[in-house]
N, C-alpha and C positions, 0 to 999 in steps of 0.2 A: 504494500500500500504506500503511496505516494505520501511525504511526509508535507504536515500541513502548518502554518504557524501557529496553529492552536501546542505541536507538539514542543516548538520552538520554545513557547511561552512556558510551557509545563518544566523545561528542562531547566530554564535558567530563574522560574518563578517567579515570574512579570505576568502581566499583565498581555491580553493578546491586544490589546490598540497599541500597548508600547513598541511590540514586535513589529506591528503592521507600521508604525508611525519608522520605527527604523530602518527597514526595508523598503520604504515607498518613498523616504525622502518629505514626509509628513501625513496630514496637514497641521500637526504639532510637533515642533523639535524634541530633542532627544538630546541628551549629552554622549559628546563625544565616547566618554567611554563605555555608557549604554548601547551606541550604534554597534561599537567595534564589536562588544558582547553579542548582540545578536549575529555580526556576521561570520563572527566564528562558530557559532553554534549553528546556524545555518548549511554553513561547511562540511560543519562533522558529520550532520541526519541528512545530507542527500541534499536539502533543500530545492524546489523549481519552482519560480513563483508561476503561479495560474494566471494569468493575464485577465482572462475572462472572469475570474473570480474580481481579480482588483479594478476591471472595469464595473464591475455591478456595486461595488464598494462607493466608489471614487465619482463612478459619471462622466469617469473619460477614457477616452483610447490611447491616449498621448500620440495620436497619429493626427497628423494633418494631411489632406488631399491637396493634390494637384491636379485643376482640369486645364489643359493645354488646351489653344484657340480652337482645336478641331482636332479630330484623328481622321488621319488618311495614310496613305502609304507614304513608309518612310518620313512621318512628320518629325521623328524624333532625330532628323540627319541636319534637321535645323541649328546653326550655330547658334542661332537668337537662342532659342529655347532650349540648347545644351547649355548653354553659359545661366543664363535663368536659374534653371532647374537645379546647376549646379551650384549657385548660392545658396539655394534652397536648403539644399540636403546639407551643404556646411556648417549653417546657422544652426539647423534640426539636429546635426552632429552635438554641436556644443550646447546644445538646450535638453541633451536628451528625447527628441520627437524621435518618432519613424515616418516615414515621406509614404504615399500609396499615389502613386498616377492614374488617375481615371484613362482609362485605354480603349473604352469604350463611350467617352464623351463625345456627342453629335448635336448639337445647338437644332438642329430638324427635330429630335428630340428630348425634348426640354423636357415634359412634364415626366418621360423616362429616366432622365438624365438626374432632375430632381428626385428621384424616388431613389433612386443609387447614393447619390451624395447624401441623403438625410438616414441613410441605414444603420447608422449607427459605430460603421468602420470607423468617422474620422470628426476631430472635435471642432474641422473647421476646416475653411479651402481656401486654394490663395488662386484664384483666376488668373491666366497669363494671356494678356493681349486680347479681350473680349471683343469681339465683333458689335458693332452699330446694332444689329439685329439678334444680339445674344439676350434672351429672357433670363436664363439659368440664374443668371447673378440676381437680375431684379428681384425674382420667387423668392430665390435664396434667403437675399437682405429679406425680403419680407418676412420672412418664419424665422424669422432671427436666427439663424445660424451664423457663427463667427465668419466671415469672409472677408478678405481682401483683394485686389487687383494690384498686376504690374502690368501698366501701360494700359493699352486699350480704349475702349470707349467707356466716358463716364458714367456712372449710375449712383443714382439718388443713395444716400446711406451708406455704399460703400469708400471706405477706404482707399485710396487709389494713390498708387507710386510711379512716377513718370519721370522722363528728360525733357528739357526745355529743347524741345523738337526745334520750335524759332530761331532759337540761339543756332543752333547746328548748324542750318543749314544755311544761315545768314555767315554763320564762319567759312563756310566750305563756298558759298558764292561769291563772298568777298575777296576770298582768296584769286577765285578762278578772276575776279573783275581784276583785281591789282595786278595780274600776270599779264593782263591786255586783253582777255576773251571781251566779248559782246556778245555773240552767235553763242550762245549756253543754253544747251539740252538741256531735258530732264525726262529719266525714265522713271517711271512714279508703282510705286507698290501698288497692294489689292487697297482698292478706293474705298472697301466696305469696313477696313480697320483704319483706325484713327490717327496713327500714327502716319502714316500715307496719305491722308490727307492734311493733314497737319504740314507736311513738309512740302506737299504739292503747294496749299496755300503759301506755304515759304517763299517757295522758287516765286511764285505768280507778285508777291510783296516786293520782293526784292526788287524784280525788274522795272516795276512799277515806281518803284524810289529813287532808280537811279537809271529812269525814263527811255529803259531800254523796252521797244514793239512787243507785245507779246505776240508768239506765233501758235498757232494749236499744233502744228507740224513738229515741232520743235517737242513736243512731250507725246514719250509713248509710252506704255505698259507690261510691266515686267513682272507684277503679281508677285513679289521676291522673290522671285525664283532665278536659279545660274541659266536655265532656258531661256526664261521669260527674258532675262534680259539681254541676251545672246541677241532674240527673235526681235525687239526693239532696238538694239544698235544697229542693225539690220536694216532696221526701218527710217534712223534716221540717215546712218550715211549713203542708203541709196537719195536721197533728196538732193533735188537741182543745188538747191544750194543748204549746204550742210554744217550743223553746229560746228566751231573749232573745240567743244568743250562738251563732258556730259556730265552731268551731277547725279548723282543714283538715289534713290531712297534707301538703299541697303547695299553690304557689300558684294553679298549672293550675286544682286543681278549686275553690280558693276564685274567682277568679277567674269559674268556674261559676256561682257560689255567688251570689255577686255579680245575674250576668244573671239569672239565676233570680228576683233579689227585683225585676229591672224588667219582668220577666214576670206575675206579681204583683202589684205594684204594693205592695212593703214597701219605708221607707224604711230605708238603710242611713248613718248606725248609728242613726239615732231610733229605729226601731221592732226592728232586729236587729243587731248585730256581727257581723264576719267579722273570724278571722283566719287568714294563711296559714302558710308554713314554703319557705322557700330562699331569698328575697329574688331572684329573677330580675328582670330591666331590662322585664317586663312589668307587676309588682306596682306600682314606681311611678306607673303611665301611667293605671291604670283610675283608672275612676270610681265611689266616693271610695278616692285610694290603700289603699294594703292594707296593711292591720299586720301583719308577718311576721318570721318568726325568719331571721337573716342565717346563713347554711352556707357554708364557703370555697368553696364547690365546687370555682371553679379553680385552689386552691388544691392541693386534696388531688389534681389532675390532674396540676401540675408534680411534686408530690412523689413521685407514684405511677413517673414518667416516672423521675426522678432516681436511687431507688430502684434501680430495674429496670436502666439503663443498670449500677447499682454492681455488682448481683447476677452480670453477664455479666463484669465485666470481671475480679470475682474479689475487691470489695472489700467491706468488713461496710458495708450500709446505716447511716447517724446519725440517721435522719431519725422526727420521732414519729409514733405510729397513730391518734392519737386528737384531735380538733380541738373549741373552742371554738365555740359557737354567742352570737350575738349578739339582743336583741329591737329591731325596728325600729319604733316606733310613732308611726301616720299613722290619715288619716282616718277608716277604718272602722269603728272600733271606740269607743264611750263609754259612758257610765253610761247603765244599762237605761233603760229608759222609765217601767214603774213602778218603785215601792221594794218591794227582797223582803227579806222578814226572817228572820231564821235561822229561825224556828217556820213559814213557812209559804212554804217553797221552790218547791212546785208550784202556788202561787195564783195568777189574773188580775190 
């Protein structure tokens, strides 16, 4: 028979709340030399704690979920959402959580989708990149479960941790303005997440400030993906007349962006600029590295993590919403090939 802390308590003749409060880490301290006592007598009888016992105790699973923007194939080959997730689980590390990823998460089905989350696996979920049309969260917040968001589209009640998306991309265009572009692309993420538009409005600001034409031509779509943006550099350098410069919503499709021009046969950045936006461990490696805007990501995953654990345990989150973006500038990007002059921004 499996030994139980009733037998703990019998051995060392305490009390079983003592044993339990030792073992669980509370929810009333223990003196130091009372804990040690119990974990060595724990030691000797075998001791395994029941999990399910001390969730029916407690009221928690000390697990938190993760629902990713969608499940689809290979969503998890996402650098956004490896660097994410991998805050996650670090913070969860040193907080003692265990992490559970919803794998079967599909925003099509929500009222499914909420019945899984609220089963009692997990004390709380931290949304990553919710979609414009994502309910899950709204529900959620509504039946009060602990949840938070990274990135994504806002919703009323919850929590939400973000990059000053503005800033970024005012960094990375300012850039491309000072090196002499005018003629500046932009391949723009999936429209129906926030952050893609967010940055699209960027690009469209910017030009407007500094009274450069906008063109529709000039912006195509690449859904983040290394394809998607392949399929859009594609699109613009076949054009009569074609950006000297592209700005990416993400590194994935600059990196697209990229292949696209050895498909072609344009030299980068002689003949074109690319630049991206997250700084993932894959921007440094191409070829020629990637000028890109630095995003904490796994940053804003610890914090989402730390948040969430305060939310449940009853305590006011300290933690800020809103993160600093840095420009990282590397090889892909230099002064255009020709000279364009403010009078004649659409020239050869």
């Amino acid at each position: 028979m499996a030994t139980s802390i009733k037998d703990i308590a019998n051995k060392l003749n305490m009390s079983v709340s003592t044993v339990s409060y030792a073992l669980n880490g509370g929810p009333r301290s223990v003196s130091l030399e009372t804990k040690n006592q119990v974990l060595a007598a724990a030691r000797d009888l075998g001791y395994r704690p029941n999990r399910v016992a001390r969730s029916m105790v407690t009221g928690r699973s000390y697990t938190i979920g993760v629902a990713p923007p969608e499940i689809g194939d290979d969503v998890f080959l996402s650098p956004y959402l490896q660097l994410a997730i991998n805050g996650v689980a670090n913070e969860a590390g040193r907080l003692h959580q265990d992490m559970l990823v919803f794998t079967r998460y599909r925003e099509t089905e929500h009222e499914e989708m909420l019945s899984i989350i609220l089963d009692g696996r997990v004390d709380g979920v931290i949304f990553i990149a919710p979609h414009f049309t994502a309910k899950t969260v709204e529900l959620a917040a509504a039946l009060q479960l602990p949840c938070v968001a990274i990135s994504g589209a806002p919703v009323e009640g919850v929590t939400s941790f973000s990059i000053n998306n503005e800033q970024g991309m005012t960094q990375v265009l300012e850039h491309l303005y000072e090196l002499g572009h005018r003629r500046i692309g932009h391949i723009a993420g999936r429209l129906d997440m926030q952050d893609a538009l967010i940055r699209l409005q960027g690009y469209q600001a910017f030009l407007h400030a500094r009274k450069i034409p906008y063109r529709d031509e000039f912006v195509a779509k690449g859904q983040f993906l290394i394809e998607g943006g392949r399929r859009a550099m594609h699109e613009l350098m076949n054009l009569p007349i074609r950006p000297t410069a592209v700005s990416c919503a993400n590194d994935e499709m600059a990196i697209g962006a990229i292949l696209a021009t050895y498909d072609l046969g344009i030299k980068v950045p002689e003949e074109v600029s690319v630049a991206g936006f997250d700084s993932t461990p894959s921007s440094a490696h191409i070829h020629p590295p990637l000028t890109t805007v630095r995003q904490p990501i796994g940053e804003l995953g610890e914090v989402a993590l730390r948040t969430l654990v305060d939310m449940i345990e009853g305590n006011e989150p300290q933690e800020k919403k809103v993160f600093e973006t840095d420009l990282i500038v590397r090889a892909s990007t230099n002064h255009p090939m020709e000279e364009i002059h403010e009078g004649s921004l659409y020239s050869h």
